[in-house]
C-alpha positions as CSV (number, residue, x, y, z in Angstrom):
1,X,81.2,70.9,87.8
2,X,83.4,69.7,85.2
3,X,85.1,67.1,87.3
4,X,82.2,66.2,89.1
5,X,80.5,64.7,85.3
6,X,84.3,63.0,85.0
7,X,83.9,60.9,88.0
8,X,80.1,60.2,87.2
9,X,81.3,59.1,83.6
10,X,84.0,56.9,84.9
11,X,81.9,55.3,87.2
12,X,79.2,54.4,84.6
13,X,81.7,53.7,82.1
14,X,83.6,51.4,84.5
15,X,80.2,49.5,84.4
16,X,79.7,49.3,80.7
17,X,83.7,48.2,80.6
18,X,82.3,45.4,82.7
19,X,78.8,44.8,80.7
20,X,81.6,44.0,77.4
21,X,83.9,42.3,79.0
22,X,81.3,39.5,79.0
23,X,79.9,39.9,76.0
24,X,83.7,40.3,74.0
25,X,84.5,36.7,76.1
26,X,81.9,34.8,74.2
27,X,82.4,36.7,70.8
28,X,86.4,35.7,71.4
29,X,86.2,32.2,72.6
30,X,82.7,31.6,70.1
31,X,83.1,33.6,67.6
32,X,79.4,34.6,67.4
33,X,77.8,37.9,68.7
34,X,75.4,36.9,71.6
35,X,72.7,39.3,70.9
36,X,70.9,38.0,74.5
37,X,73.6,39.6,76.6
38,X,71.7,42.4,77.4
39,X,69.0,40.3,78.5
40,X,71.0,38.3,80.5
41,X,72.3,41.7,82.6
42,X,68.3,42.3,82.6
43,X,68.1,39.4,84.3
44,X,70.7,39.3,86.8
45,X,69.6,42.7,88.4
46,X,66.3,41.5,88.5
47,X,67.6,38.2,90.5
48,X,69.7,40.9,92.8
49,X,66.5,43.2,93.2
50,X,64.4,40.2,94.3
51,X,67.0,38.9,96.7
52,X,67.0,42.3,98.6
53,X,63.0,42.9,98.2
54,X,62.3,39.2,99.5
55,X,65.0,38.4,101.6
56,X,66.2,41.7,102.8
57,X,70.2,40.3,101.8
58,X,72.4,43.6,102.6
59,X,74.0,45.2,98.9
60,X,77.0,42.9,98.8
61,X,75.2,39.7,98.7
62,X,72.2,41.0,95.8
63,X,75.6,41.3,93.8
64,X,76.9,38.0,94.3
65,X,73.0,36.8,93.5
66,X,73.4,38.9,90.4
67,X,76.2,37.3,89.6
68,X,75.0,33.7,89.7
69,X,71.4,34.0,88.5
70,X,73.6,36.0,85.6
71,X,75.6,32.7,85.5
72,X,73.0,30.3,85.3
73,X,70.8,32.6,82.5
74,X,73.7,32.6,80.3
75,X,74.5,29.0,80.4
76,X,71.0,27.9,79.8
77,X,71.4,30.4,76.9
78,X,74.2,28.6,75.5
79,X,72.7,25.0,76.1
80,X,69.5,26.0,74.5
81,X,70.3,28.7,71.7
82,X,74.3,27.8,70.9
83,X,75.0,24.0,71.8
84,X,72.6,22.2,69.4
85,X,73.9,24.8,66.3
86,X,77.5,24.0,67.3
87,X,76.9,20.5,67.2
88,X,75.9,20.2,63.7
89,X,78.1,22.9,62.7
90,X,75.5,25.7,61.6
91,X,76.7,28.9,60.4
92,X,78.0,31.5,62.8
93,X,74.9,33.6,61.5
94,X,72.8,31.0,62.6
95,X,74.0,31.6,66.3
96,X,73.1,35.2,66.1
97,X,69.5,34.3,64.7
98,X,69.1,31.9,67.8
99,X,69.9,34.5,70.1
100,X,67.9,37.1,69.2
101,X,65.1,34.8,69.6
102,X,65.9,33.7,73.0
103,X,66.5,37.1,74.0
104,X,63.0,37.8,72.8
105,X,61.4,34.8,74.5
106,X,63.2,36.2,78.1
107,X,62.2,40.0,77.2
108,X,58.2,38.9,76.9
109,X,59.0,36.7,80.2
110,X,60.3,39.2,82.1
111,X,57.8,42.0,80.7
112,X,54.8,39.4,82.1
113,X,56.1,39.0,85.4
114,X,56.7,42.7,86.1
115,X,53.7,44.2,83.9
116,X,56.0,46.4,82.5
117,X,56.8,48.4,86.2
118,X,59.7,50.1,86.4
119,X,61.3,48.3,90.0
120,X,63.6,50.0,92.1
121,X,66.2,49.0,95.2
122,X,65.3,50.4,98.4
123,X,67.0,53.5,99.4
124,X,68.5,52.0,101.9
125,X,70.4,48.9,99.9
126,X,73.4,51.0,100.6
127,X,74.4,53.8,102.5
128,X,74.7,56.9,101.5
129,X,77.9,58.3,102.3
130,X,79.5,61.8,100.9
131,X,83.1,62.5,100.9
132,X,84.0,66.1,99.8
133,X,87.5,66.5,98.3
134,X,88.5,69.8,96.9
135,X,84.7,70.5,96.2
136,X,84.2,67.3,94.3
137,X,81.7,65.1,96.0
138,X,82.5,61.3,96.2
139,X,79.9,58.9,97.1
140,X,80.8,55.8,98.9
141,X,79.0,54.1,96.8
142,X,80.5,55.1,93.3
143,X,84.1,54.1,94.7
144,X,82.8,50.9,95.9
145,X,81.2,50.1,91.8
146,X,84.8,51.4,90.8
147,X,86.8,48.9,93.2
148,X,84.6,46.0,92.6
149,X,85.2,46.6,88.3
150,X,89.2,46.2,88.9
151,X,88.6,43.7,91.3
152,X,86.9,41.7,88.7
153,X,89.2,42.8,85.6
154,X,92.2,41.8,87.4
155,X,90.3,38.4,89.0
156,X,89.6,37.7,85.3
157,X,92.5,38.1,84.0
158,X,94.2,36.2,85.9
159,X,92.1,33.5,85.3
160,X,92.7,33.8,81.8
161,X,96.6,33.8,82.1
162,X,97.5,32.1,85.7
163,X,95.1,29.2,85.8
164,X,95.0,26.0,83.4
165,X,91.6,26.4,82.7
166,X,92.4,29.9,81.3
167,X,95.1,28.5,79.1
168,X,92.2,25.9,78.2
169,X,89.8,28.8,77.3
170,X,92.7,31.0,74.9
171,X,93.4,27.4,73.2
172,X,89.9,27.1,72.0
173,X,89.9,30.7,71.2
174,X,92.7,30.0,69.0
175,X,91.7,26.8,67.5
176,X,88.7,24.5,68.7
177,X,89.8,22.3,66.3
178,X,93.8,22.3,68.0
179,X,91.9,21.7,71.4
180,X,90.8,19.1,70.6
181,X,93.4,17.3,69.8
182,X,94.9,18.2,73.2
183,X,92.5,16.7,74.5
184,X,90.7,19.5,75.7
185,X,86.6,19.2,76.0
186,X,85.0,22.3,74.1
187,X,81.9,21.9,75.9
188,X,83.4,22.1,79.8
189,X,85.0,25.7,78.2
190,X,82.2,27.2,76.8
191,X,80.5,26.0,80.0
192,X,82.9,28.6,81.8
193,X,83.3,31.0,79.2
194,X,79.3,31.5,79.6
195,X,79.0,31.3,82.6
196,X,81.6,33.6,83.4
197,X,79.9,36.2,80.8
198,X,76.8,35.7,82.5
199,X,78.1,36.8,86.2
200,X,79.9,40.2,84.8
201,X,76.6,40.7,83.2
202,X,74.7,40.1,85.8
203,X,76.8,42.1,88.6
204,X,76.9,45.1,85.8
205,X,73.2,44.3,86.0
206,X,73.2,45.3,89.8
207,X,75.0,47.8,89.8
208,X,73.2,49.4,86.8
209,X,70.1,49.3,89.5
210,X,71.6,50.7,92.6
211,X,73.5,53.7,90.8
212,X,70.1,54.6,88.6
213,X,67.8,53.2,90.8
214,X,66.0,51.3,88.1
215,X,65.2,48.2,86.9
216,X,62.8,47.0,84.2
217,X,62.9,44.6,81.3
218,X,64.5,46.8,78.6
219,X,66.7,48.0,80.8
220,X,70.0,45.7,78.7
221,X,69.4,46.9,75.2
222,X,71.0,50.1,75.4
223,X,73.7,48.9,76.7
224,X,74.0,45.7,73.7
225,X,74.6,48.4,71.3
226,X,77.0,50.3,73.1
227,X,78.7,46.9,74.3
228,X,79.4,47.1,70.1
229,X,81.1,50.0,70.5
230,X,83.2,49.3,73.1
231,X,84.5,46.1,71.7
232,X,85.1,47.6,68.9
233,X,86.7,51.3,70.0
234,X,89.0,49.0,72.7
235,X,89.7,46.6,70.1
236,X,89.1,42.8,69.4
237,X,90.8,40.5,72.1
238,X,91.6,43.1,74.4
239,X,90.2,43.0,77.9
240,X,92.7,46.1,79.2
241,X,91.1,48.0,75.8
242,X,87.5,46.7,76.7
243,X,87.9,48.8,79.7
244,X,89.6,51.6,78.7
245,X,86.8,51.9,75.9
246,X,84.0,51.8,78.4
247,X,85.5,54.7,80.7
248,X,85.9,56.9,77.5
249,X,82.2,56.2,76.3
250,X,81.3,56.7,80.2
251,X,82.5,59.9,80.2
252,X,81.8,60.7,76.7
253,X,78.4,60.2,77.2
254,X,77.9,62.1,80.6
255,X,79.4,65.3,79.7
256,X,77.2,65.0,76.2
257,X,74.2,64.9,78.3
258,X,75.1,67.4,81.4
259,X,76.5,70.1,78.2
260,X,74.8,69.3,75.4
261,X,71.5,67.3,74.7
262,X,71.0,63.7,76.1
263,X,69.1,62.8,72.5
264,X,73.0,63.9,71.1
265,X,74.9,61.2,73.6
266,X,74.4,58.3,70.8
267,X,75.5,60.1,68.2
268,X,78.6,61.5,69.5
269,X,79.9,58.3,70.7
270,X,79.8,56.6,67.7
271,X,81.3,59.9,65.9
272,X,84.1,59.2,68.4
273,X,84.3,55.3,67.1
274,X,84.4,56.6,63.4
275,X,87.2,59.0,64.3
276,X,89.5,56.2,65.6
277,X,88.5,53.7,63.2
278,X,89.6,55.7,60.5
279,X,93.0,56.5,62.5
280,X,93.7,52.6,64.2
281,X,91.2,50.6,62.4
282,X,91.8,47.5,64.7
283,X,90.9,49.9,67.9
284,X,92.6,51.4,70.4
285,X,94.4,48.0,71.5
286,X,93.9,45.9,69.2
287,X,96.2,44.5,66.7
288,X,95.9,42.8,63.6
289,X,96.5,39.4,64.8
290,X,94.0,39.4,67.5
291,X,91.2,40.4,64.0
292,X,92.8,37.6,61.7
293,X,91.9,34.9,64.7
294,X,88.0,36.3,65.4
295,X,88.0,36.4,61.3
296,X,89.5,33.7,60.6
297,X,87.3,30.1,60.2
């Protein structure tokens, strides 16, 4: 039973890992909190679930729809809620402001156009498959969400560190200011650093659906809050800690709610944060020069 909850909590957690990763890229590269992230995983599984429910497209191909209707949600974001501040240089408060009012405007979209139903994939998206090993039961599906998270961690990060355009995105991290005099176009980046957010969100998004079978328009916020905590727990700047953080509120959270209370998950996991702030206050992976850069400006 025990190690039957682990592998459900790694699973889930290996999705919120994924859900942060896009929301720490634009808090790195931007410096602002996009509180619409959550919406913008809404969103995406909502483009996946209507690609399989009009289109019948088999479970691999509502991701990669995820993805890009992800993608394209978080970019208009940006171009509408983040471009026009940064171009007059508003506060970094003032970005936060803007997104919490675009993530309103897409949360009463999205609550008119599904009345408020809770949605669901068919049951036959994907098949159901049961491997037993040593009385723990595997589902196919549940190694397949596993293999596609490292598949995009390690994707990204070599993007990030193997590509010029990744060097192009940790140089405006650094200094926008610097990049500029490079010669390096801040606008083409945050292009790709939101777009990029957007697709992790919205594959997250998707596989959010499938595992819970569910779908509606609040179905993000939850996870915005805990996308705090594992930015935070993992530490600032760290994609490996991003990770690591969301397997250990993953699990955290599961065995709370198979051996304790569900209404107790919350606060557990963010008696966990407290615990390791006050032992590593720059997280788990984080170091003190990865804080002075977000801080600094």
């Amino acid at each position: 039973m025990l190690m039957q909850q682990l592998l459900n909590g790694v699973v889930v957690g290996s999705v919120y890992g994924l859900f942060a990763l896009g929301f720490q890229l634009v808090f790195g590269v931007n410096h602002i909190m996009n509180m619409a992230h959550g919406t913008v995983f809404m969103w995406g599984a909502f483009a996946g679930l209507y690609a399989v429910m009009l289109f019948d497209v088999p479970c691999p191909v509502a991701v990669l729809i995820g993805a890009l209707g992800g993608g394209i949600v978080s970019v208009v974001l940006d171009w509408v809620a983040f471009r026009p501040l940064r171009k007059r240089g508003a506060p970094e408060f003032s970005s936060i402001v803007s997104s919490i009012g675009a993530s309103l405007i897409l949360l009463s979209l999205a609550q008119q156009l599904t009345a408020t139903r809770v949605m669901r994939f068919p049951f036959d998206v994907f098949p159901i498959v049961v491997f037993n090993f040593f009385g723990l039961r595997i589902q196919l599906l549940q190694l397949v969400i596993v293999g596609i998270v490292v598949l995009m961690v390690v994707g990204l990060l070599y993007y990030l560190y193997r590509t010029s355009f990744g060097r192009q995105i940790r140089s405006v991290a650094f200094s926008e200011s610097t990049s500029r005099l490079l010669g390096i176009n801040p606008f083409a980046i945050n292009f790709q650093v939101f777009f990029i957010s957007g697709a992790l969100a919205g594959i997250a998004g998707v596989l959010i659906g499938i595992v819970f079978n569910s779908v509606h328009f609040m179905m993000g916020e939850p996870l915005l809050l805990r996308a705090f905590v594992v930015i935070i727990l993992g530490g600032l700047g760290s994609i490996a800690g991003a990770l690591i953080a969301g397997l250990l509120i993953g699990i955290i959270q599961t065995l709370t709610v198979a051996y304790l209370s569900a209404g107790l998950a919350d606060a557990i996991v963010f008696s966990a944060l407290f615990l390791v702030l006050l032992i590593r206050p720059t997280g788990l992976f984080g170091g003190a020069a990865a804080v002075a850069r977000v801080t600094r400006r």
